[in-house]
C-alpha positions as CSV (number, residue, x, y, z in Angstrom):
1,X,102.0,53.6,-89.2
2,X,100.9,54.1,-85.7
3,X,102.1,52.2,-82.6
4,X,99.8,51.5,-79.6
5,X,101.1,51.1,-76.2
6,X,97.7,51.7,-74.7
7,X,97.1,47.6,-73.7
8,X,96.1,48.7,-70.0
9,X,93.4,50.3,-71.1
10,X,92.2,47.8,-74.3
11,X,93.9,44.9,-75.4
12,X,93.4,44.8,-79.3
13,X,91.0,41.9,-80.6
14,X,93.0,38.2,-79.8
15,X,92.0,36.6,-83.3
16,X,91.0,33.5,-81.5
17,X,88.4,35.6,-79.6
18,X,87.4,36.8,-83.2
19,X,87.0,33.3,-84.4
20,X,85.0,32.2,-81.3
21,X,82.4,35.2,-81.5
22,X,82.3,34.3,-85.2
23,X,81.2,30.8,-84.5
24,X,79.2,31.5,-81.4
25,X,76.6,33.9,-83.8
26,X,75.8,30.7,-85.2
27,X,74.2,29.8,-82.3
28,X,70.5,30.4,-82.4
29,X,68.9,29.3,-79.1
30,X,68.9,31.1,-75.5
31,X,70.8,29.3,-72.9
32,X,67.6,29.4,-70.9
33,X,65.1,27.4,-73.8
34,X,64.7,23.6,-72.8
35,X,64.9,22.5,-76.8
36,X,67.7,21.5,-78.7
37,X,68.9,24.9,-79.6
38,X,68.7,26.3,-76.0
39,X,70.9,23.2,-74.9
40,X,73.1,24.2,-77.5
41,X,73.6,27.8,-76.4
42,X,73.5,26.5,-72.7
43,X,76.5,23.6,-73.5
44,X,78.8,26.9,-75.0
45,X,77.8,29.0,-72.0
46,X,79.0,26.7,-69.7
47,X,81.5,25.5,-71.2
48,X,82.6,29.1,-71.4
49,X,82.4,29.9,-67.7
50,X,84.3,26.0,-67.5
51,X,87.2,27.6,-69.5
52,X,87.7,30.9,-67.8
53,X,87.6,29.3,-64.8
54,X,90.8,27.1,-65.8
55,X,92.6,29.7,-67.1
56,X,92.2,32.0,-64.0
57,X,92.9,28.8,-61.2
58,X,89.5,29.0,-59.6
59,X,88.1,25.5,-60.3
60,X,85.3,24.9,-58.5
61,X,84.5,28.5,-58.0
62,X,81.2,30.9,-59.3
63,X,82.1,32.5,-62.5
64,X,79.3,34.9,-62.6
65,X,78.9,36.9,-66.2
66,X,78.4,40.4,-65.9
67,X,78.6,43.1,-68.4
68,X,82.3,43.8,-67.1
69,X,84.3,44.9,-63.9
70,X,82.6,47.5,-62.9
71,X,78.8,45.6,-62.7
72,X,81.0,43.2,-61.1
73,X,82.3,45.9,-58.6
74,X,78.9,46.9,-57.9
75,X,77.3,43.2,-57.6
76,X,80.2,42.4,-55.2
77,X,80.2,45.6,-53.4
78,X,76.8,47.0,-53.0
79,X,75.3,47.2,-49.2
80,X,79.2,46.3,-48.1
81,X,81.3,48.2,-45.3
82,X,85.0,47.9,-47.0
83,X,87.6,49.9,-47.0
84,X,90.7,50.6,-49.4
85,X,94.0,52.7,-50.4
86,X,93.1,55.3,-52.3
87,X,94.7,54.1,-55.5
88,X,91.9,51.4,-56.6
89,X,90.2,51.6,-59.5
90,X,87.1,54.4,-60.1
91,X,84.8,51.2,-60.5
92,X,86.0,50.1,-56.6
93,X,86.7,53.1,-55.1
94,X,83.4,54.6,-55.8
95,X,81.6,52.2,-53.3
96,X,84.6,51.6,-50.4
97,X,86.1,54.2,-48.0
98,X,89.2,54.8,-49.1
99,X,91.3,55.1,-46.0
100,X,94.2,53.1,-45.8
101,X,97.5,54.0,-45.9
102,X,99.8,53.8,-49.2
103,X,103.0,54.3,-48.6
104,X,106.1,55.9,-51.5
105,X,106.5,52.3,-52.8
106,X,102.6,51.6,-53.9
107,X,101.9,49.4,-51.1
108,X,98.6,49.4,-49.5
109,X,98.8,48.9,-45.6
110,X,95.7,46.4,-45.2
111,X,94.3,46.0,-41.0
112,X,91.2,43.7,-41.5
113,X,91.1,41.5,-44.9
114,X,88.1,40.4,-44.7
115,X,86.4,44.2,-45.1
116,X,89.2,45.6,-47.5
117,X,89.2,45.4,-50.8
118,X,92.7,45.3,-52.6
119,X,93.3,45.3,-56.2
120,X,95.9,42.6,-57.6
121,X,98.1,45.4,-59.9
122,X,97.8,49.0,-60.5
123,X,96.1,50.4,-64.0
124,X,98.5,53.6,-64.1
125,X,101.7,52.3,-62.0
126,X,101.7,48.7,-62.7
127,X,102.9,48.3,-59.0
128,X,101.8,44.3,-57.6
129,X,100.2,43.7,-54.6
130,X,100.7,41.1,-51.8
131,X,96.9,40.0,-51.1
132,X,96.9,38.4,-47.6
133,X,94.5,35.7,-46.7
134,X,91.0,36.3,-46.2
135,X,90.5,39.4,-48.5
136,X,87.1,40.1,-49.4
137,X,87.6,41.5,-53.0
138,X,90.7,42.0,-55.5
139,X,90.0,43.8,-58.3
140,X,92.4,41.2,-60.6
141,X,91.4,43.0,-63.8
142,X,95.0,44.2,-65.2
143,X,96.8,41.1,-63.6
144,X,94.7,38.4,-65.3
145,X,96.6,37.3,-67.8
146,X,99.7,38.9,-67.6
147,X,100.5,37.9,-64.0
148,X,100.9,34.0,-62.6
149,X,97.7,34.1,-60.6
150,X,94.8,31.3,-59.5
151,X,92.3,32.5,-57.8
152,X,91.9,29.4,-55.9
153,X,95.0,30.0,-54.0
154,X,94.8,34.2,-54.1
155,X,93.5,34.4,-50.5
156,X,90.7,36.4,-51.8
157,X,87.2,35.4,-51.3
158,X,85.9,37.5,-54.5
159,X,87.9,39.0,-57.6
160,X,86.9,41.3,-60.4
161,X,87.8,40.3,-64.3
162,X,87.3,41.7,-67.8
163,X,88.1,40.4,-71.2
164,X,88.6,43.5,-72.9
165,X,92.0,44.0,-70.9
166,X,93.0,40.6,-71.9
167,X,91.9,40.5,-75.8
168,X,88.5,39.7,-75.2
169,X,85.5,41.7,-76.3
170,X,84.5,44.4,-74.7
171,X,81.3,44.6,-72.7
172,X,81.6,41.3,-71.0
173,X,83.7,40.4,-67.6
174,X,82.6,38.5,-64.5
175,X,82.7,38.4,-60.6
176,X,84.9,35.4,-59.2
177,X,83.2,34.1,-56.1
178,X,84.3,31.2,-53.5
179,X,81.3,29.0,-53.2
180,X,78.9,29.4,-50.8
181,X,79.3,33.7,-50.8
182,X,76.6,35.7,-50.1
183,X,76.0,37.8,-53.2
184,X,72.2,39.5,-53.5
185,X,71.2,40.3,-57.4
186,X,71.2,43.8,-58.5
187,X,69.6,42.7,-61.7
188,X,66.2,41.1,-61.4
189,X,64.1,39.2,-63.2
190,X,64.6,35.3,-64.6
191,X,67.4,34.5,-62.6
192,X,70.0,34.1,-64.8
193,X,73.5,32.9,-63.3
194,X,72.5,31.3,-60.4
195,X,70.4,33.8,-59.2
196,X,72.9,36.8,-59.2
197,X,72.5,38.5,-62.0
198,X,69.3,38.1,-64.5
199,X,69.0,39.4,-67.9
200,X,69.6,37.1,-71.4
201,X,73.4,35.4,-71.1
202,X,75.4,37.2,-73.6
203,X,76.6,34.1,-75.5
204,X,78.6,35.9,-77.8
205,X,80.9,37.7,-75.5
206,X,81.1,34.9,-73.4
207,X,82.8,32.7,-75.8
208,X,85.1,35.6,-76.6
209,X,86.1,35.9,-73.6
210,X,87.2,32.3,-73.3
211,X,89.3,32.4,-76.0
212,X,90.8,35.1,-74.7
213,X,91.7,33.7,-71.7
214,X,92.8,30.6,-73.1
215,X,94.8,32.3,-75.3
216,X,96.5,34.6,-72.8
217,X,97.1,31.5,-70.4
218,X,98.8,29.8,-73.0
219,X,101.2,33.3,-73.6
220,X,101.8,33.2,-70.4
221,X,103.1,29.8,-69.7
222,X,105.3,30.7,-73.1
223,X,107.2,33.3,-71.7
224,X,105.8,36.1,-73.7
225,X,105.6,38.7,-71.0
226,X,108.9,38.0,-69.8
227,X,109.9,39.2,-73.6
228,X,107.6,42.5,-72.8
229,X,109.3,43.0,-70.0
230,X,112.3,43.3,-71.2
231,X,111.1,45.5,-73.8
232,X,109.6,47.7,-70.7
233,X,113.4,47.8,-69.2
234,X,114.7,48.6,-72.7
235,X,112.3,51.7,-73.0
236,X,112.9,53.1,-69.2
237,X,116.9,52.7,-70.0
238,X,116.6,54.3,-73.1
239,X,114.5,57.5,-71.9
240,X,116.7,57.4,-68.1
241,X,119.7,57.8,-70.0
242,X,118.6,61.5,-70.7
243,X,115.4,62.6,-69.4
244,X,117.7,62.9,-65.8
245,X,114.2,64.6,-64.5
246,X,111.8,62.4,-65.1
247,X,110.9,59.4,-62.5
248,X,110.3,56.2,-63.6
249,X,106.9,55.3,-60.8
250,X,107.6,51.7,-59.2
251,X,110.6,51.1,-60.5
252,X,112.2,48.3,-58.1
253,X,109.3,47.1,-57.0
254,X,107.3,44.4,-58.6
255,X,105.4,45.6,-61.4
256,X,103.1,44.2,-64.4
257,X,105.7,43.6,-67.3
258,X,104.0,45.6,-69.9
259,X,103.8,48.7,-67.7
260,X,105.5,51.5,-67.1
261,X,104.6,55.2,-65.4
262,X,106.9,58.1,-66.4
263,X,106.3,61.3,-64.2
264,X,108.4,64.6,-65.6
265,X,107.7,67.3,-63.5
266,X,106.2,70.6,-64.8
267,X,105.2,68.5,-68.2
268,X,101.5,68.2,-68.2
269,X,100.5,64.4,-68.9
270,X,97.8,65.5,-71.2
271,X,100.2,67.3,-73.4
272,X,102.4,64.5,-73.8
273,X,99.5,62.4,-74.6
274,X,98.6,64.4,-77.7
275,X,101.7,65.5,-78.4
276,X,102.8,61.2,-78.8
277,X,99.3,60.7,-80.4
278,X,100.2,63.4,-83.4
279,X,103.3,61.3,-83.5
280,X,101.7,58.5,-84.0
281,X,101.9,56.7,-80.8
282,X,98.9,55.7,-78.3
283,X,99.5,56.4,-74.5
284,X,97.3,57.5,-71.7
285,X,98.1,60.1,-68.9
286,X,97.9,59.4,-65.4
287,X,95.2,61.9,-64.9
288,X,91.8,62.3,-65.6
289,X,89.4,65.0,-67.1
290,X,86.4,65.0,-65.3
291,X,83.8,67.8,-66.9
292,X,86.0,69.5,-68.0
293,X,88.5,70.1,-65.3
294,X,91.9,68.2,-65.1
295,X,92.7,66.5,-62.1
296,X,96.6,65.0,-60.9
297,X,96.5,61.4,-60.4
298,X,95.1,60.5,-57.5
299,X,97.2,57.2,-57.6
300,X,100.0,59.6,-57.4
301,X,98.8,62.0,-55.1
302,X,98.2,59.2,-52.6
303,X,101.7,57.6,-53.0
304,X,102.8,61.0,-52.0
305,X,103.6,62.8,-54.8
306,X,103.4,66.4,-55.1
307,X,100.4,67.6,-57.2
308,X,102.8,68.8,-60.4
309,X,104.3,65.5,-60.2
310,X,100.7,63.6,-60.1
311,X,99.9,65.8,-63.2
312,X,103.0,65.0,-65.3
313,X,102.7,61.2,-65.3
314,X,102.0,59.3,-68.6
315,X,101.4,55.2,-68.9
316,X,103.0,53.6,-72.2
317,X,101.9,49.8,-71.4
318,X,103.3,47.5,-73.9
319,X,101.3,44.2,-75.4
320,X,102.6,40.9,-76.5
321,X,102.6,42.0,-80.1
322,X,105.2,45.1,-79.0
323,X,108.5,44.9,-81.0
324,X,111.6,46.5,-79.8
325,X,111.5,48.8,-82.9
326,X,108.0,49.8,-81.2
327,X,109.8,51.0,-78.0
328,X,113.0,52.4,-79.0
329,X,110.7,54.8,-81.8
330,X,108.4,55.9,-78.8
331,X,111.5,56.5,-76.9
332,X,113.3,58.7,-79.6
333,X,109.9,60.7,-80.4
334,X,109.1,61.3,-77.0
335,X,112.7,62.4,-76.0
336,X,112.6,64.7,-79.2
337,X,109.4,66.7,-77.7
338,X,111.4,66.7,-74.1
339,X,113.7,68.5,-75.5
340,X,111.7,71.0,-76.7
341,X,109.5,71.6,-73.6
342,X,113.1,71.4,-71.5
343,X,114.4,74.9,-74.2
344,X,110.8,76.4,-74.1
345,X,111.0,76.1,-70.1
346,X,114.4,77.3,-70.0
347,X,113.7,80.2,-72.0
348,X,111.0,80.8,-70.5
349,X,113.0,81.0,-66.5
350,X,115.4,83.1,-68.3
């Protein structure tokens, strides 16, 4: 049986999204037609948005659909002057200067909020940011849901959100915007949410998406990420207690719950990742191939890591559905293969 500790970057199907999608194919009519049927599409479209909304505290705010975070990042961003650490995600990062300082800790050192974009939580570290008041954008992708967070009182005038990361479908997110902001359409044509973004609504994924968040608002208000994070301090204890080497990224400061960054140096990320994958357990590295050549973590890199460190780092984030059994097997396994690469280099020095 495998075991995935891969949630940052896909949270499997929530079976209440399921059930909604289900029900929402039933739906015949475009949100857009004035007859029955296209009130009937409209009515679950909006009541949707209504939903998501709730769950993410931003009541009387724009919920504008997109296909996902990053159309959101380029529907917020585009024609913008912003600036940013350099540990934001591609999506962001690809239209902001990334220029402000990080320091060893994670923490982004902001000057002017209102042109500086600041993401909420880190994808690969899991390291949780203070937003001060008056920021123009937070990507709040990998702390919706997982994180006690309402928009309305954020500080932030815009925020990024998927469902995928969250249980939702994938291929459906939205931009959060305060009323009133300036936002011009990439997407032309029948001016479809509000004017910002035209193109048929896709009904379907928008009442995934709700369930979703209605689901994971409800988890959260249970306590079930305080379980997973003690499940996440079970697994660092368990591979600190040997792996003397390897450093455990953000540790001490506030983190997501699920999420945990393990850097061993000389121990390439990628070969970790297959070597856990043959094992039977999903992971992702904290670097990137990018045609064809492998690149250290830039996330790292910028928190001042050296470049072997950036390219040793791994991300095991855990889900609600972990079990202890889930974490303590990863942790045997992966200590197993330490072991070996630990002989093979000490051979290999002698």
């Amino acid at each position: 049986m495998r075991v995935y500790l891969d949630h940052n970057a896909t949270a499997p199907l929530r079976p209440e999204a399921k059930a909604a999608m289900i029900a929402a194919m039933e739906i015949v009519g475009n949100p857009s037609s004035v007859h029955a049927e296209g009130r009937a599409a409209k009515g679950l479209m909006e009541k949707a948005r209504a939903e998501i909304a709730a769950a993410f505290g931003a009541d009387g705010a724009d919920v504008v659909f997109t296909s996902g975070a990053t159309e959101a990042a380029a529907l917020a961003l585009q024609g913008r002057d912003l600036h940013a650490g350099d540990i934001e995600h591609d999506a962001v990062s690809a239209w902001v200067t990334s220029d402000l300082p990080v320091d060893g800790n994670g923490q982004v050192s902001v000057k002017d909020p209102a042109k500086t974009a600041l993401q909420l939580a880190n994808s690969e570290t899991g390291i949780v940011q203070t937003l001060p008041d008056g920021l123009l954008l937070s990507d709040m992708t990998q702390g919706f849901g997982k994180l006690p967070v309402a928009f309305n009182w954020s500080g932030a005038t815009m925020a990024l959100v998927s469902a995928h990361k969250l249980g939702g479908p994938k291929g459906i997110g939205a931009l959060v915007v305060k009323r009133g902001t300036d936002i011009p359409a990439q997407l032309l044509g029948g001016g479809q949410e509000m004017g910002r973004r035209a193109g048929t609504e896709n009904l379907i994924g928008m009442a995934g998406f709700a369930a979703a968040a209605t689901a994971a608002a409800k988890d959260l208000a249970d306590g079930v990420w305080e379980r997973v994070a003690n499940l996440r301090d079970l697994l660092e204890e368990a591979l600190a207690a040997e792996a003397k080497d390897t450093i455990f990224v953000g540790k001490g400061e506030k983190r997501l719950p699920n999420t945990t960054c393990i850097a061993t140096p000389g121990w390439k990320g990628e070969t970790q990742v297959m070597q856990m994958d043959l094992a039977g357990f999903a992971i992702s590295a904290g670097s990137a191939c990018s045609s064809g050549k492998v690149r250290a973590s830039r996330v790292l890199k910028a928190m001042g890591y050296d470049d072997a460190t950036a390219a040793s780092a791994i991300r095991v984030s855990l889900g609600p559905d972990t079990t202890e059994q889930d974490v303590l097997g990863f942790a045997e396994s992966w200590l197993t293969r330490m072991r070996k690469h630990r002989d093979r280099t000490l051979k290999g020095a002698a």
